[in-house]
PyMOL Python script that loads the backbone (N, CA, C, O; Angstrom):
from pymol import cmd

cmd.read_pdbstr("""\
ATOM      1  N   UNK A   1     -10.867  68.539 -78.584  1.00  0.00           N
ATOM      2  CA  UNK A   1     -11.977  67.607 -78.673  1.00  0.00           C
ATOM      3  C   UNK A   1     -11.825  66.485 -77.651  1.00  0.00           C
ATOM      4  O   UNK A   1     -12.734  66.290 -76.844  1.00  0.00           O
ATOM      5  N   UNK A   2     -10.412  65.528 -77.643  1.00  0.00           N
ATOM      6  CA  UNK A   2     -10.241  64.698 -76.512  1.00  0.00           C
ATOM      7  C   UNK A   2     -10.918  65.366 -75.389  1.00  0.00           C
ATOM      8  O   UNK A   2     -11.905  64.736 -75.009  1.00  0.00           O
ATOM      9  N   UNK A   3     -10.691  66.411 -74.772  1.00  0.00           N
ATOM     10  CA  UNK A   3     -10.146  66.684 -73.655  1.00  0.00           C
ATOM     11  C   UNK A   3     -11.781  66.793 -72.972  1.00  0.00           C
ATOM     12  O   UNK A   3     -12.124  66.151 -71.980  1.00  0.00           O
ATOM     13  N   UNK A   4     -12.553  67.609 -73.623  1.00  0.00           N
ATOM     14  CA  UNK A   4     -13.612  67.999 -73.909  1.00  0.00           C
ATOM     15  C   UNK A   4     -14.961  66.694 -73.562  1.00  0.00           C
ATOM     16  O   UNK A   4     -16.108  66.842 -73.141  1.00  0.00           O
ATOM     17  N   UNK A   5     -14.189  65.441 -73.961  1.00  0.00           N
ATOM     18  CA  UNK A   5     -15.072  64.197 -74.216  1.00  0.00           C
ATOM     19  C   UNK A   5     -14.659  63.375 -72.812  1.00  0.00           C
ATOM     20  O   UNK A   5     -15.479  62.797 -72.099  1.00  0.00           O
ATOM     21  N   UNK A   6     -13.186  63.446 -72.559  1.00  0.00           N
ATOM     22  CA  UNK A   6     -12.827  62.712 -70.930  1.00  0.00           C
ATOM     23  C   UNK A   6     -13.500  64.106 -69.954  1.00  0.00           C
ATOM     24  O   UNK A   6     -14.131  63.590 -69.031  1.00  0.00           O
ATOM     25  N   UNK A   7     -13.529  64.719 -69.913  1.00  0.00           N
ATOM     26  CA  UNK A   7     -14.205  66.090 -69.203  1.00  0.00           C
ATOM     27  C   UNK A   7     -15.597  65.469 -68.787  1.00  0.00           C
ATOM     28  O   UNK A   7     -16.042  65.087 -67.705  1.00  0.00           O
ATOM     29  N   UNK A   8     -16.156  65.522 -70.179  1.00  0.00           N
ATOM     30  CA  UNK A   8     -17.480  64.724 -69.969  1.00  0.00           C
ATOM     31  C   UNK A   8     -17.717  63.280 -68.864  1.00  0.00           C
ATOM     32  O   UNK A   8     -18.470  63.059 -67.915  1.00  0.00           O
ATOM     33  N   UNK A   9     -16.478  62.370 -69.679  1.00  0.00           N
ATOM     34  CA  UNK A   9     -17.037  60.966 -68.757  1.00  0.00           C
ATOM     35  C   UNK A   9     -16.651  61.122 -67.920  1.00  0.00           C
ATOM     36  O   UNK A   9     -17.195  60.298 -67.184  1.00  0.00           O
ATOM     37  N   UNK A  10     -15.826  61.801 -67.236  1.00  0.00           N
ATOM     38  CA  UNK A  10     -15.125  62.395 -65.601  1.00  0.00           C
ATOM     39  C   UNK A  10     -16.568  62.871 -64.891  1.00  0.00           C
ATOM     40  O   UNK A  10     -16.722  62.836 -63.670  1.00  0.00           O
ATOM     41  N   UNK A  11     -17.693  63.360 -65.905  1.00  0.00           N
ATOM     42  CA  UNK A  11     -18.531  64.114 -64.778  1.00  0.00           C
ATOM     43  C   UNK A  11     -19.748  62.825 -64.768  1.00  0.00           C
ATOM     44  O   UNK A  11     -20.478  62.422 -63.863  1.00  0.00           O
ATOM     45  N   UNK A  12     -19.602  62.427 -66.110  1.00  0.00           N
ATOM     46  CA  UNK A  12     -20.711  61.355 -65.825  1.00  0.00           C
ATOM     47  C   UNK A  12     -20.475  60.135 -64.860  1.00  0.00           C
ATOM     48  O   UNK A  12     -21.355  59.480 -64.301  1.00  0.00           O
ATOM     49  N   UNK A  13     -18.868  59.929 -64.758  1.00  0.00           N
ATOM     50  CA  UNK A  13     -19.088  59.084 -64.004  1.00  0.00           C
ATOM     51  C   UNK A  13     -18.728  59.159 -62.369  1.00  0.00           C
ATOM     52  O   UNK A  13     -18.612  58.096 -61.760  1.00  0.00           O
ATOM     53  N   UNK A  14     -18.568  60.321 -61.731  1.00  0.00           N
ATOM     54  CA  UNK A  14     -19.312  61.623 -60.771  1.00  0.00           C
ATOM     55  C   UNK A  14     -20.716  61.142 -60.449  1.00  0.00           C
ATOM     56  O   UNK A  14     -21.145  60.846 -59.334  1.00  0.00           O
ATOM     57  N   UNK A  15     -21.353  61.111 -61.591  1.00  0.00           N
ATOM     58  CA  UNK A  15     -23.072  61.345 -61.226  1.00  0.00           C
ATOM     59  C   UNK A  15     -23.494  60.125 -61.221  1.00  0.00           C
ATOM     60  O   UNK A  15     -24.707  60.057 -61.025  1.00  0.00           O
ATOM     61  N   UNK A  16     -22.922  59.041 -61.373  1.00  0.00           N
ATOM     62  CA  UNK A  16     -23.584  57.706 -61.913  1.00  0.00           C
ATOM     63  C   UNK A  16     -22.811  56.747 -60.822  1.00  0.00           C
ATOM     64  O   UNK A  16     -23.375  56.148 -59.908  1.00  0.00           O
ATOM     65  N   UNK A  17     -21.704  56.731 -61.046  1.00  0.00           N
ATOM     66  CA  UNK A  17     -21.443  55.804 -59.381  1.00  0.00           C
ATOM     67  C   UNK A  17     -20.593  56.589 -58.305  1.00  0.00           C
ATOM     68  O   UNK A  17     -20.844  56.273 -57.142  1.00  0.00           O
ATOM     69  N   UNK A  18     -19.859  57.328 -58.452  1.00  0.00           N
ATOM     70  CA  UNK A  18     -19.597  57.703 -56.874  1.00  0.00           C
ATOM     71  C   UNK A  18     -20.559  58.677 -56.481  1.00  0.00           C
ATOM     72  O   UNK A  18     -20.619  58.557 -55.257  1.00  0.00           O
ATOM     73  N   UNK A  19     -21.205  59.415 -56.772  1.00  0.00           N
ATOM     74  CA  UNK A  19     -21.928  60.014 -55.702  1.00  0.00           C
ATOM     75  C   UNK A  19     -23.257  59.127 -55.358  1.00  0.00           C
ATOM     76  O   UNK A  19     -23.939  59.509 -54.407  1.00  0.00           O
ATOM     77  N   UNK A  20     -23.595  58.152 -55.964  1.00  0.00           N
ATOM     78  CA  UNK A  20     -24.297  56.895 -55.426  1.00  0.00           C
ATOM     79  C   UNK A  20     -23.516  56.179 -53.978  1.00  0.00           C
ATOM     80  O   UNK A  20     -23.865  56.083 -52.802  1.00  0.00           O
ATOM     81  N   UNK A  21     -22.449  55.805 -54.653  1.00  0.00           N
ATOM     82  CA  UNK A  21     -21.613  55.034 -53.620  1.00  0.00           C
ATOM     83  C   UNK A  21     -21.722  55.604 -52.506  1.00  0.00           C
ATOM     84  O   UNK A  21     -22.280  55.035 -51.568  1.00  0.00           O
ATOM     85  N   UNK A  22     -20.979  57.385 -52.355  1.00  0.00           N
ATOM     86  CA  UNK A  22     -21.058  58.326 -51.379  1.00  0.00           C
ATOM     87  C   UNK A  22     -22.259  58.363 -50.305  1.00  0.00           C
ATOM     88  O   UNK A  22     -22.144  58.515 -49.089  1.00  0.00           O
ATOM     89  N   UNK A  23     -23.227  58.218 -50.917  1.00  0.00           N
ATOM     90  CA  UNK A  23     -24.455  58.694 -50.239  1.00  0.00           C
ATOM     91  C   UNK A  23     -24.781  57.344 -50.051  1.00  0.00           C
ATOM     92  O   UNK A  23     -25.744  57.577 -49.321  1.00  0.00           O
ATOM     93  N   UNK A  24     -24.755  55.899 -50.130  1.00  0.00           N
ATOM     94  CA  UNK A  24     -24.637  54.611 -49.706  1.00  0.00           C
ATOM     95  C   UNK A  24     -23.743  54.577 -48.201  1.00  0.00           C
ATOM     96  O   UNK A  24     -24.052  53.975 -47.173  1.00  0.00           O
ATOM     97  N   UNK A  25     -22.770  55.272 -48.410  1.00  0.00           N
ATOM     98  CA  UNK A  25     -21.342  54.947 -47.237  1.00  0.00           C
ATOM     99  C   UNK A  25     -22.344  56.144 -46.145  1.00  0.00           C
ATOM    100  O   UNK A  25     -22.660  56.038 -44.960  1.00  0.00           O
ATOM    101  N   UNK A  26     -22.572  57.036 -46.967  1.00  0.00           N
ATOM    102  CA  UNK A  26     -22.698  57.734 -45.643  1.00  0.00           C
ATOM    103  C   UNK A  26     -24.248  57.458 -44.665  1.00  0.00           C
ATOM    104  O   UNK A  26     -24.397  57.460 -43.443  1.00  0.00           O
ATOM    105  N   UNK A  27     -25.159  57.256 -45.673  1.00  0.00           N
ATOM    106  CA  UNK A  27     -26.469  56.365 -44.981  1.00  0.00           C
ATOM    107  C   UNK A  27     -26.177  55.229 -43.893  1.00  0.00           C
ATOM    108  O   UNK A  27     -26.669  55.306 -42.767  1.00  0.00           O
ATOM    109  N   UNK A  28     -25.344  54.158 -44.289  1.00  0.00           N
ATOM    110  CA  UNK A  28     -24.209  53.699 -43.464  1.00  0.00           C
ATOM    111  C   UNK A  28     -23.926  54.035 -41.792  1.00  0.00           C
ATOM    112  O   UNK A  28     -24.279  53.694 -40.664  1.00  0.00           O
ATOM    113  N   UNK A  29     -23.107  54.873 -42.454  1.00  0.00           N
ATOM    114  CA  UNK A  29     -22.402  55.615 -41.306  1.00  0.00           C
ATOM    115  C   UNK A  29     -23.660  56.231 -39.750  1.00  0.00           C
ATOM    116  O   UNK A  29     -23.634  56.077 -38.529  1.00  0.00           O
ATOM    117  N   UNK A  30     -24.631  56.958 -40.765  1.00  0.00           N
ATOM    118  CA  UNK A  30     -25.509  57.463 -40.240  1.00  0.00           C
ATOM    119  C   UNK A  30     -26.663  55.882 -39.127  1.00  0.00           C
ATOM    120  O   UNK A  30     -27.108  55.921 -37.981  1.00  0.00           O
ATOM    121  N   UNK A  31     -26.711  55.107 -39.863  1.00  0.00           N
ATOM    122  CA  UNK A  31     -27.694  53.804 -39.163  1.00  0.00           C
ATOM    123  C   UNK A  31     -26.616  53.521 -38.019  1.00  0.00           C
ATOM    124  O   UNK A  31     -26.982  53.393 -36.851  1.00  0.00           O
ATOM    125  N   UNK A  32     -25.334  53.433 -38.377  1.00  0.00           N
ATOM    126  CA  UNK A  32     -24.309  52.740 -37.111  1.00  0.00           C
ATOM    127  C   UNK A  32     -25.061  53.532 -36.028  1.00  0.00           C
ATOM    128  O   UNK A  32     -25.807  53.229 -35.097  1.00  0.00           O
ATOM    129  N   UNK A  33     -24.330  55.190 -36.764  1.00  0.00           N
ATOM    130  CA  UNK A  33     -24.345  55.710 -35.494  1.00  0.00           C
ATOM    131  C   UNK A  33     -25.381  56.194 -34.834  1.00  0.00           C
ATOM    132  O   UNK A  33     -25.268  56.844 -33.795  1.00  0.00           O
ATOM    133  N   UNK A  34     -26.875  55.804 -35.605  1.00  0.00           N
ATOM    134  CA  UNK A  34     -27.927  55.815 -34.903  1.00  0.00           C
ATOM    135  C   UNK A  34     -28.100  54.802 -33.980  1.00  0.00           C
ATOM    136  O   UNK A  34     -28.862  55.174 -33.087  1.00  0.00           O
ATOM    137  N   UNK A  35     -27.761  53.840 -33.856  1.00  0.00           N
ATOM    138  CA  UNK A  35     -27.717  52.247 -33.075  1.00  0.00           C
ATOM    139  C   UNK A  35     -26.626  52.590 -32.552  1.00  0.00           C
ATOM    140  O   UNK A  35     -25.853  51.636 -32.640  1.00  0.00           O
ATOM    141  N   UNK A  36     -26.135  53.488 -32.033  1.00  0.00           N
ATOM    142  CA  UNK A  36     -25.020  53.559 -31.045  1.00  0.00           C
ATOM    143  C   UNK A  36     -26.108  54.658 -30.140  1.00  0.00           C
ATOM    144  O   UNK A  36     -26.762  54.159 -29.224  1.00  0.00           O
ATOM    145  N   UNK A  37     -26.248  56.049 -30.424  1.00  0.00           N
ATOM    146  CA  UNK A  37     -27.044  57.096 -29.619  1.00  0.00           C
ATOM    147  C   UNK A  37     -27.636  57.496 -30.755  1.00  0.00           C
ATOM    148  O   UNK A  37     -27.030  57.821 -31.776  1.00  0.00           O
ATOM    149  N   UNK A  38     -29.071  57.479 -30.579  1.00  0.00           N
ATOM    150  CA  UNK A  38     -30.177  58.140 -31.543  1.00  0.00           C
ATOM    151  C   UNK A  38     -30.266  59.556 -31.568  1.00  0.00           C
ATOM    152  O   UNK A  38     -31.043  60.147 -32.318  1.00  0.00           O
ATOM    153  N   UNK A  39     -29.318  60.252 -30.591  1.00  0.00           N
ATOM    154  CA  UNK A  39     -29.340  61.802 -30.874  1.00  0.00           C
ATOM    155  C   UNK A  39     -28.109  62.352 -31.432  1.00  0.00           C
ATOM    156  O   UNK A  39     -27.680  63.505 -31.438  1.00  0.00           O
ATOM    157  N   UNK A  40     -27.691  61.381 -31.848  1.00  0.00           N
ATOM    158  CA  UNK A  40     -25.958  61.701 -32.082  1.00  0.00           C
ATOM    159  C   UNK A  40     -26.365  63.200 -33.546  1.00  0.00           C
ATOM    160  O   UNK A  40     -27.177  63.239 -34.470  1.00  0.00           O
ATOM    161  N   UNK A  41     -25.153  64.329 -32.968  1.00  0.00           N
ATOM    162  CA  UNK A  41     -24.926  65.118 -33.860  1.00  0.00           C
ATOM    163  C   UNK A  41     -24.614  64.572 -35.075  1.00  0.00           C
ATOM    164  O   UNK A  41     -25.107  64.995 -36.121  1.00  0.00           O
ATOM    165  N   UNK A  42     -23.493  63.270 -34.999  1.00  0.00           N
ATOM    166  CA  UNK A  42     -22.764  62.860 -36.135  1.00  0.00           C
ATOM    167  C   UNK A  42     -23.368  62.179 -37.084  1.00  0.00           C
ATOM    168  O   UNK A  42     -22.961  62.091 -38.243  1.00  0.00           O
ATOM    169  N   UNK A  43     -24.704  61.494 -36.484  1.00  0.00           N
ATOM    170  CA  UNK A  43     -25.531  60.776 -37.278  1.00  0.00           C
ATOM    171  C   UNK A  43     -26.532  61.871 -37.949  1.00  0.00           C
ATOM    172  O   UNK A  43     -26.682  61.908 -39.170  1.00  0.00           O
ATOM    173  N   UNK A  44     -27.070  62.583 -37.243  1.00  0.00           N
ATOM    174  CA  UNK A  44     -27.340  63.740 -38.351  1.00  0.00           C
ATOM    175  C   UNK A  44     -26.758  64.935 -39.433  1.00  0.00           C
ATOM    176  O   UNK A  44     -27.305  65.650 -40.274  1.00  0.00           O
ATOM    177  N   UNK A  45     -25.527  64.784 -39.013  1.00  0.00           N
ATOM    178  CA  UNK A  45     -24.229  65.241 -40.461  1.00  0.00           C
ATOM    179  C   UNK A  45     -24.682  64.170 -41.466  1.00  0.00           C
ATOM    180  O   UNK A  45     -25.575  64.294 -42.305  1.00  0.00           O
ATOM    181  N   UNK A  46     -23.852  63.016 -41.216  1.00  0.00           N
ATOM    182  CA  UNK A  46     -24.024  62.129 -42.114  1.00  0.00           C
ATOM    183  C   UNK A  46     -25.216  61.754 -42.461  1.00  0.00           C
ATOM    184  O   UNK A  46     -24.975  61.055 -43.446  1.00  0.00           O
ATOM    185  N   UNK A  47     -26.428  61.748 -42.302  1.00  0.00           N
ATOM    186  CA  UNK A  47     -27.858  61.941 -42.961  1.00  0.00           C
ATOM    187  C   UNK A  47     -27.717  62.977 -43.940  1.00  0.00           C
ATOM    188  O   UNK A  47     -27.613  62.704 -45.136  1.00  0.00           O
ATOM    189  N   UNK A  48     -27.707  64.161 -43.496  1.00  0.00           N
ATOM    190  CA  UNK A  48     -27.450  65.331 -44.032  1.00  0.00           C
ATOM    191  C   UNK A  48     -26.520  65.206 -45.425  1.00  0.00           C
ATOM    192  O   UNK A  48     -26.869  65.766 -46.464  1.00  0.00           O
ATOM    193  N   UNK A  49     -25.309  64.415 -45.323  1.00  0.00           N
ATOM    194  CA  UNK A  49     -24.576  64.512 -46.056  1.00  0.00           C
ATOM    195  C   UNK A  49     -25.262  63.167 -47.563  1.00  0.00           C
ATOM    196  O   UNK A  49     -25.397  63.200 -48.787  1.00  0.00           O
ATOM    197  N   UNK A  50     -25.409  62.558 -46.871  1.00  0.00           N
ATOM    198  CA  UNK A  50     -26.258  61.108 -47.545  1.00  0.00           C
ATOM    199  C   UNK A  50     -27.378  61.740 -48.487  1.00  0.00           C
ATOM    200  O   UNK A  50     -27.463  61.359 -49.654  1.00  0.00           O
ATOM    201  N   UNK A  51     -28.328  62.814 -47.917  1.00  0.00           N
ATOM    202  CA  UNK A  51     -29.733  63.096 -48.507  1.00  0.00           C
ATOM    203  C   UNK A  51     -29.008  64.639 -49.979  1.00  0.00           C
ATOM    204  O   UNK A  51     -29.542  64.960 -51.040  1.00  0.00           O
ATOM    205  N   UNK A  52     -28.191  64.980 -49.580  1.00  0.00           N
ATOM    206  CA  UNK A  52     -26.994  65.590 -50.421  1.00  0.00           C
ATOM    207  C   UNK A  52     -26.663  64.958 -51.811  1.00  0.00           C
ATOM    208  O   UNK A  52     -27.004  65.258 -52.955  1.00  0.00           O
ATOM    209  N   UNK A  53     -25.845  63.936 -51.271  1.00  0.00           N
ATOM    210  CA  UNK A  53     -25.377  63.440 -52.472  1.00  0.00           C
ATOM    211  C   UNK A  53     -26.575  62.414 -53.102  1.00  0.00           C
ATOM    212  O   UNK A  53     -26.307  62.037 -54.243  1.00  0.00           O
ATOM    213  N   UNK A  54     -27.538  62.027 -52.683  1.00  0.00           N
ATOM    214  CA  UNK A  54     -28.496  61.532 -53.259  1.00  0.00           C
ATOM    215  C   UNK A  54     -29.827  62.655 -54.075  1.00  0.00           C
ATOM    216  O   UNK A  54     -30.929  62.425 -54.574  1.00  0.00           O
ATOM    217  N   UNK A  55     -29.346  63.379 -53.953  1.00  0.00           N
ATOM    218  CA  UNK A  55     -29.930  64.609 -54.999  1.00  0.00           C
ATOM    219  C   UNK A  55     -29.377  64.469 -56.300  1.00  0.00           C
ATOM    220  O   UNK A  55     -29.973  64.637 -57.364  1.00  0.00           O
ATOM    221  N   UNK A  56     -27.981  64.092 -56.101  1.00  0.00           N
ATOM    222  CA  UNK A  56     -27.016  64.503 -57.185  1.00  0.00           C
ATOM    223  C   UNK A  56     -26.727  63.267 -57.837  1.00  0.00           C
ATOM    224  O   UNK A  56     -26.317  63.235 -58.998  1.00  0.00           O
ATOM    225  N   UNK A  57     -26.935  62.178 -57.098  1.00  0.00           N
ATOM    226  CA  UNK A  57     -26.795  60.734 -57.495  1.00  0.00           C
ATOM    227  C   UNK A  57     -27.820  60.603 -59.428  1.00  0.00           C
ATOM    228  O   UNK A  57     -28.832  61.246 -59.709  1.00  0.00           O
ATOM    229  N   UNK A  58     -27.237  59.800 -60.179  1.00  0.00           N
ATOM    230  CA  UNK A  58     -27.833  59.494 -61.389  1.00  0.00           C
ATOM    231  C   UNK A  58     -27.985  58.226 -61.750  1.00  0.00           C
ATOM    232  O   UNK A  58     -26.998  57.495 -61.662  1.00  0.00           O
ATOM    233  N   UNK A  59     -29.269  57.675 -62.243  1.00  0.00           N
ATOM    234  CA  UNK A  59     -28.477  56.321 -63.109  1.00  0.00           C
ATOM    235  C   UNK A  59     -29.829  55.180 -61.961  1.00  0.00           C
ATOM    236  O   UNK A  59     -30.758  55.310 -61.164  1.00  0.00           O
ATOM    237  N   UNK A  60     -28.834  53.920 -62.825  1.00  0.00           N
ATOM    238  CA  UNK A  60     -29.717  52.904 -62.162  1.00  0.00           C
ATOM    239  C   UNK A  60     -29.056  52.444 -60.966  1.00  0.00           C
ATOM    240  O   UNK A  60     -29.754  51.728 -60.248  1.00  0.00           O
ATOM    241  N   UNK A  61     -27.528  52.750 -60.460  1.00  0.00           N
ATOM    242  CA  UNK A  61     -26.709  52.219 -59.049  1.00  0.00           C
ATOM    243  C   UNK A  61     -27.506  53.540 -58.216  1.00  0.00           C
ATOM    244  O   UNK A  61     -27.774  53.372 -57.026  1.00  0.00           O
ATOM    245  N   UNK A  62     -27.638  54.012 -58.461  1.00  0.00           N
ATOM    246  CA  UNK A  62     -28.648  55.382 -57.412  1.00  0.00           C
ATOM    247  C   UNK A  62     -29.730  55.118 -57.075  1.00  0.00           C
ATOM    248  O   UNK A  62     -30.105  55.276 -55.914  1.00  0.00           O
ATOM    249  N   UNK A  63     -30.506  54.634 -58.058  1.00  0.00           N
ATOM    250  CA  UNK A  63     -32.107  53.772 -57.796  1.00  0.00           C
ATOM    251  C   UNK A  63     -31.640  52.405 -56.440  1.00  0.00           C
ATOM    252  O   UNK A  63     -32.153  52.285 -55.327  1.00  0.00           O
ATOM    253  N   UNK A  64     -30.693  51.677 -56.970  1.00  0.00           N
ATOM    254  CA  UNK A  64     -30.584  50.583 -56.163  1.00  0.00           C
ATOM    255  C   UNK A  64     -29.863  50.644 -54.955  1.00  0.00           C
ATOM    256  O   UNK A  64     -30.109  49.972 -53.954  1.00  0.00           O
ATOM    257  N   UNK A  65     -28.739  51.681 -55.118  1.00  0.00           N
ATOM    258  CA  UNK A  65     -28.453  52.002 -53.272  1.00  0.00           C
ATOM    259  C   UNK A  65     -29.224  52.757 -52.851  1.00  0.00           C
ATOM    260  O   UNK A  65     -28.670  53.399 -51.959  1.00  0.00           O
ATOM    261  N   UNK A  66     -30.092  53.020 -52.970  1.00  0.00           N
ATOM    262  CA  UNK A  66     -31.099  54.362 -52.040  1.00  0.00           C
ATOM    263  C   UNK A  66     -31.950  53.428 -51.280  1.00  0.00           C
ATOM    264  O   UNK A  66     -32.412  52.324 -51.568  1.00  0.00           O
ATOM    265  N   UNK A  67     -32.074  54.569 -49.676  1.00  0.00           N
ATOM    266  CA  UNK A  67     -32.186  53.728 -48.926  1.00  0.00           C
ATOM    267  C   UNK A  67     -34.337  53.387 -49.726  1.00  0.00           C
ATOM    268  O   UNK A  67     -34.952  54.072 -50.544  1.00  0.00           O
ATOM    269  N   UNK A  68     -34.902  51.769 -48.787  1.00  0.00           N
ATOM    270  CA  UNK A  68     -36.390  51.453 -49.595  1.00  0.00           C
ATOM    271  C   UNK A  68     -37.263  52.741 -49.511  1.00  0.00           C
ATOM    272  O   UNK A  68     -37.943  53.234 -50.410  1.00  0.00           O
ATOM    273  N   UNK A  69     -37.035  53.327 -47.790  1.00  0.00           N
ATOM    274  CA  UNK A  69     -37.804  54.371 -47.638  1.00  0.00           C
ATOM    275  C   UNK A  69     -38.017  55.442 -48.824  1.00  0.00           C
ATOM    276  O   UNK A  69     -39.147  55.649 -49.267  1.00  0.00           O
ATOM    277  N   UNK A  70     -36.995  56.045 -49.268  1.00  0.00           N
ATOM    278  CA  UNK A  70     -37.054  57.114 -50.058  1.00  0.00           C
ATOM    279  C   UNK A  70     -36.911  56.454 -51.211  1.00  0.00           C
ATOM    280  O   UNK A  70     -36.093  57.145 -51.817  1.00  0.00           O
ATOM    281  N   UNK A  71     -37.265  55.324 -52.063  1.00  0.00           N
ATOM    282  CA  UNK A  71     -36.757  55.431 -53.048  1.00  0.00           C
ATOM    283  C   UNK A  71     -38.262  55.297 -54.394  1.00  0.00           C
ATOM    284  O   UNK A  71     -38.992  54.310 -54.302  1.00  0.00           O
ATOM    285  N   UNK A  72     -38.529  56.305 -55.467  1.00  0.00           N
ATOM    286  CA  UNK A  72     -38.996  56.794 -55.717  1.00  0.00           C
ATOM    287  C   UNK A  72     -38.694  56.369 -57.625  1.00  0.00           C
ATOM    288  O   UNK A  72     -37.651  55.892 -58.073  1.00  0.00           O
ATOM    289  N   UNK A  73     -39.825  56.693 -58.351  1.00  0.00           N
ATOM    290  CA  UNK A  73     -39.333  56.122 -59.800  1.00  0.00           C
ATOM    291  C   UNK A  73     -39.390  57.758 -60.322  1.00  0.00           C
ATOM    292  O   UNK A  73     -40.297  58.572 -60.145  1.00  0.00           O
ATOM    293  N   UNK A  74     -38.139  57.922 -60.999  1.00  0.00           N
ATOM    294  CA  UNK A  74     -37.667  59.119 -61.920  1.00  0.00           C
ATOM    295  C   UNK A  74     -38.129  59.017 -62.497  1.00  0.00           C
ATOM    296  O   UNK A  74     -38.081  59.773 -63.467  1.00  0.00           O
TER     297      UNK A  74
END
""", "prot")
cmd.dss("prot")
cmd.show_as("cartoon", "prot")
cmd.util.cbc("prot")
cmd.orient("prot")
């Protein structure tokens, strides 16, 4: 039963702040390195990777790091 219940908050809290955070850092990453070269491969990984974990993102820290453009009421 323990094991079963930390299992659980291990995934909820997965979905509720780090893959928020994740997809925050990497949106990030992606603006630098657009303001460095706008064709950069690396800035379109990290988009890529950002629009990813913001699928998977949950909760109200997901609503509030997402970038204004995309952000949308569940």
């Amino acid at each position: 039963m323990r094991g079963g219940i930390r299992r659980r908050a291990a995934q909820l809290a997965l979905l509720t702040v780090a893959a928020p955070v994740v997809a925050w850092a990497l949106e990030r990453g992606a603006r630098r390195a657009e303001a460095r070269d706008a064709t950069s491969q690396a800035s379109r990984w990290l988009r890529q990777g950002a629009d990813a974990a913001q699928r998977v993102g949950r909760g109200p820290l997901a609503r509030r790091l997402r970038p204004p453009e995309t952000r949308t009421r569940r």
